[in-house]
C-alpha positions in Angstrom: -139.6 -209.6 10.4 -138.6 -206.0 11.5 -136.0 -205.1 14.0 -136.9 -204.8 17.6 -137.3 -201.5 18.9 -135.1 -201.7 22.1 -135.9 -199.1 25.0 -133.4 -198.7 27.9 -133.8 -197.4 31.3 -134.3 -193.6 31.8 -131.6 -194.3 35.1 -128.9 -194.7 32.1 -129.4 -190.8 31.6 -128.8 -189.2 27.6 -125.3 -190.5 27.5 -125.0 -192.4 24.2 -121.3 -193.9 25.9 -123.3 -195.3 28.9 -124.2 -199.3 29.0 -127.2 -200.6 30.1 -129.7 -203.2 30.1 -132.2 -202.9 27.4 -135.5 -204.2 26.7 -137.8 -204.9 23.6 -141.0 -206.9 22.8 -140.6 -209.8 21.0 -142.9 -211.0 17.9 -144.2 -214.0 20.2 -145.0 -211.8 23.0 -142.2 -212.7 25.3 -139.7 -209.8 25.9 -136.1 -209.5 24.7 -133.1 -208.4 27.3 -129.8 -207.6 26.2 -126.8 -205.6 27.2 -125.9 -202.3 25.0 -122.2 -202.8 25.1 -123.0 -206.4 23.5 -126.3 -206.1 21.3 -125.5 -209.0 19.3 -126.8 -211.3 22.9 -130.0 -211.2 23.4 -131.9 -213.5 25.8 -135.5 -214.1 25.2 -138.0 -214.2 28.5 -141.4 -214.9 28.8 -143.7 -212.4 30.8 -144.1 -214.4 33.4 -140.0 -215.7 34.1 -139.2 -211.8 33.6 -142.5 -210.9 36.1 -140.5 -213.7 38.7 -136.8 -212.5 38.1 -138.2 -209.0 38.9 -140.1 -209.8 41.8 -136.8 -211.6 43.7 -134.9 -208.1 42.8 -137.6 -205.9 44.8 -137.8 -208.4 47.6 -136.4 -207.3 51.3 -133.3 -209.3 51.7 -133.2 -211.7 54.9 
């Protein structure tokens, strides 16, 4: 099985010293998400928990 090729947010900018959330696709087709300052947790989401977690993030707050 190969590494994961993890991507993180164009908001984090070039700076290799900034931490961030990143992402990768897993070999199941659920998506990985872990934190660059500790790459050794990784949580494993499925499309459509991760589509639900981001969907409460964009919603108007009451």
């Amino acid at each position: 099985m190969s590494d994961p090729m993890w991507q993180k947010s164009s908001f984090s900018g070039d700076d290799a010293s900034r931490d961030c959330v990143e992402v990768a696709a897993a070999p199941d087709g659920g998506t990985l998400l872990r934190e660059s300052d500790e790459p050794g947790t990784v949580l494993l989401a499925t499309s459509a928990s991760l589509g639900a977690l981001l969907g409460a993030l964009k919603a108007p707050s009451t």
